[in-house]
N, C-alpha and C positions, 0 to 999 in steps of 0.2 A: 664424446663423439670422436671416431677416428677417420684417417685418412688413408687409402691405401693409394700411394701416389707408381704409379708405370712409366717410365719413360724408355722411349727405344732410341739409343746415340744413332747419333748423323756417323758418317764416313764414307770413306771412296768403296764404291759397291755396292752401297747400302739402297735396298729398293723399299718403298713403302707405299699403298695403294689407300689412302687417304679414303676414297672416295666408300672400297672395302669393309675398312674399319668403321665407320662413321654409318652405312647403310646396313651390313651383316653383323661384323662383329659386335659392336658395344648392344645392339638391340639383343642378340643371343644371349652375351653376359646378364645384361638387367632381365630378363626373362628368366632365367638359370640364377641368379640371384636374390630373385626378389622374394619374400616381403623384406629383408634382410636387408637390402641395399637401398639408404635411401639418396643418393644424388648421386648421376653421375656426368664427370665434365669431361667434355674431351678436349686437348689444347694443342694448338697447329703453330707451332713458333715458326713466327714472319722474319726476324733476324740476331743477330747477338747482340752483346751489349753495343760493343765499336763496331762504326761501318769496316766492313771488308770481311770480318773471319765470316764462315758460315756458323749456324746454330748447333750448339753441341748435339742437341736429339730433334730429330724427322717429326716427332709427336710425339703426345703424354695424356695423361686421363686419368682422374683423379676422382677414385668412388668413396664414396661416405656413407660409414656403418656406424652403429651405435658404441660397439665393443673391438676391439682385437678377438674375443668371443664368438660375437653375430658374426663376423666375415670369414673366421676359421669353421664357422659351421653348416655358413652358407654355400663357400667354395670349396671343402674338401670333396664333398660327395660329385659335384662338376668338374674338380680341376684337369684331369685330361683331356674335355671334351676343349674345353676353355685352351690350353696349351696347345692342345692338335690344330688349332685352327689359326696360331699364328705365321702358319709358313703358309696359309691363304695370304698374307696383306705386307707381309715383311721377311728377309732376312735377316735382321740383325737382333740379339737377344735383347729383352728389356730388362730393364734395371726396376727392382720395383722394392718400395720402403714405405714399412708404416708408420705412421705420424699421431699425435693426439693433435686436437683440435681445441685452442685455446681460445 
């Protein structure tokens, strides 16, 4: 099983519509993903490690597919509908890396 982990960095400027992502967005993706896609999390970082700095990233969302395979075949055929709709809920690019699941 793999990970495909998203995270969008915090910074000065940075807007993200939480509310967006969590109602439109990730429902469109697992919709446009699925049977393909089986979990997906979405993560709201409350602070950093030490009190004072802010969180390095606004949010993160972590979908789980069977292969590196199932996810490249699932999202190629979606991936601009998927990409056009992040400047609905954010500025700032995401950072996204895939993981095996141990």
């Amino acid at each position: 099983m793999i990970n495909v982990s998203v995270w969008y960095p915090n910074g000065v400027g940075v807007r993200f519509d939480m509310d967006y992502y969590v109602n439109s967005h990730i429902p469109m993706v697992r919709k446009l993903l699925e049977p393909a896609l089986r979990k997906a999390v979405i993560e709201q970082p409350l602070s950093a490690v030490s009190p004072g700095p802010e969180p390095a990233f606004v949010a993160g969302c972590q979908l789980h597919f069977d292969s590196v395979e199932a996810f490249q075949a699932a999202f190629e055929p979606h991936a601009a509908a998927i990409q056009d709709d992040i400047a609905n809920y954010t500025n700032t690019t995401p950072v996204i890396q895939i993981n095996e699941l141990k």
